[in-house]
C-alpha positions in Angstrom: 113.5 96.0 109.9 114.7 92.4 108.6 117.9 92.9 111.1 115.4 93.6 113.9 113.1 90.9 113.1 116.3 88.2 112.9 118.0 89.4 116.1 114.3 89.7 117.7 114.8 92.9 118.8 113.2 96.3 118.1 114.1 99.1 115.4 114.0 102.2 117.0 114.0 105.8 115.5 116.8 108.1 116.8 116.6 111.3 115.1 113.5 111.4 113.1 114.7 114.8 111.5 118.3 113.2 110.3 118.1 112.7 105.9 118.0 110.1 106.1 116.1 109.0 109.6 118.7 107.5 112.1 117.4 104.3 113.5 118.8 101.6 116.1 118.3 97.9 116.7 117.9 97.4 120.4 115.9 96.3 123.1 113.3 99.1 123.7 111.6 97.2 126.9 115.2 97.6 128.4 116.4 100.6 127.4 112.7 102.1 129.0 113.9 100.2 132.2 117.6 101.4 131.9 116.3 105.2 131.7 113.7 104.7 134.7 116.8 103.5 137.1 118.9 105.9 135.6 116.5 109.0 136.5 115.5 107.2 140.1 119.7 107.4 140.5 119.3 111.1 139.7 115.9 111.7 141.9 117.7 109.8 144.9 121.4 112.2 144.9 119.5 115.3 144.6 119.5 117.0 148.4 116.0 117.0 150.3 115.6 120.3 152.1 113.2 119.9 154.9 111.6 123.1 156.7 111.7 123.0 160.5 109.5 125.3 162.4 109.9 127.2 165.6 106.9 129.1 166.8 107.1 132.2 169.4 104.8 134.6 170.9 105.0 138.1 170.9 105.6 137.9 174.8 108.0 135.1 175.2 110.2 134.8 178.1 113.7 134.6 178.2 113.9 130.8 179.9 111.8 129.6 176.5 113.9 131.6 174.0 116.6 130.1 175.0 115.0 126.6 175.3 113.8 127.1 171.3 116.9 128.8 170.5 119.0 125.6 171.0 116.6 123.4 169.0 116.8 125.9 166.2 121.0 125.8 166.4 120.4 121.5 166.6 118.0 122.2 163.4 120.7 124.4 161.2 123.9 122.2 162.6 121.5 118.9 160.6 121.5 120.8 157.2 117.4 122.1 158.1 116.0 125.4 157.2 114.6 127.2 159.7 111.4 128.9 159.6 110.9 131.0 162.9 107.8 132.4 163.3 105.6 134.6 165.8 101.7 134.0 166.7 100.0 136.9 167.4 96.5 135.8 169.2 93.5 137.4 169.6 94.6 141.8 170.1 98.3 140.6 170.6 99.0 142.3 166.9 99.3 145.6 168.7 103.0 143.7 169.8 104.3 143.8 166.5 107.6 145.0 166.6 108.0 142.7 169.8 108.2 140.2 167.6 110.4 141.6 165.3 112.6 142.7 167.7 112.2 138.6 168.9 112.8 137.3 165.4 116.1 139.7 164.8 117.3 138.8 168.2 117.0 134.9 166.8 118.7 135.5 163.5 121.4 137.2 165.4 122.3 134.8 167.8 122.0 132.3 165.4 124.3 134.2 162.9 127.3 131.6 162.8 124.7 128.5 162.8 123.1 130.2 159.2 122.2 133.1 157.8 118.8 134.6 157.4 117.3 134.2 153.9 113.8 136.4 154.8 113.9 139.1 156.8 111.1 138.9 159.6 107.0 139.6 157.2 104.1 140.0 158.4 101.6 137.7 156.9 98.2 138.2 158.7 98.3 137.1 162.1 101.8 135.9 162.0 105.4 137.5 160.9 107.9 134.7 159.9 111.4 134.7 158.9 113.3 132.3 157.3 116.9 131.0 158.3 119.4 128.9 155.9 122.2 126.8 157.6 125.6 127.2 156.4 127.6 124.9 154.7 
């Protein structure tokens, strides 16, 4: 404590557990600061997957499948998931396996853009699947 008091610095305890205690004279204000910058460095590199959603309905036509299709290839060529999806409205349920038959017909036309990380669920009035670009 004298050594920290001289050099105006802090004593710190390393390894409280050690016989006897390990301790360190150092700046503790700037080691805090070092560790915050160090972690923000860390926080910053780590990838950022963003979720890109393409709705259908159980009925739609070729012209605007082929219109959302291409945004969803733009969407996997950026690095994007994908998660297609189709409505059902109102008594449009009964054209469940419309849609799945739509949501297949996505993931295989848009197998060399990504593969297909959920197959096509319902979840109450809509079935989605997900689609994962490739690296």
């Amino acid at each position: 404590m004298r050594i920290a008091n001289e050099q105006e610095l802090d004593l710190v305890e390393i390894s409280p557990n050690a016989d006897p205690p390990v301790c360190k004279v150092m700046d503790y204000k700037k080691f805090l600061y070092e560790q915050k910058k160090r972690e923000k460095a860390l926080k910053a590199k780590a990838t950022k997957v963003t979720i890109k959603e393409i709705r259908f309905g159980p009925n739609t036509d070729d012209h605007d499948y082929e219109f959302k299709k291409k945004h969803a290839e733009k969407f996997l060529k950026e690095g994007a998931k994908l998660k297609a999806f189709v409505f059902f409205k109102g008594r449009s349920i009964i054209f469940k396996e419309q849609g799945q038959i739509l949501l297949l017909r996505l993931a295989q036309d848009l197998e060399e853009f990504g593969k297909v990380e959920q197959m096509p669920r319902l979840e109450g009035k809509r079935m989605t699947m997900f689609i994962a670009p490739k690296k």
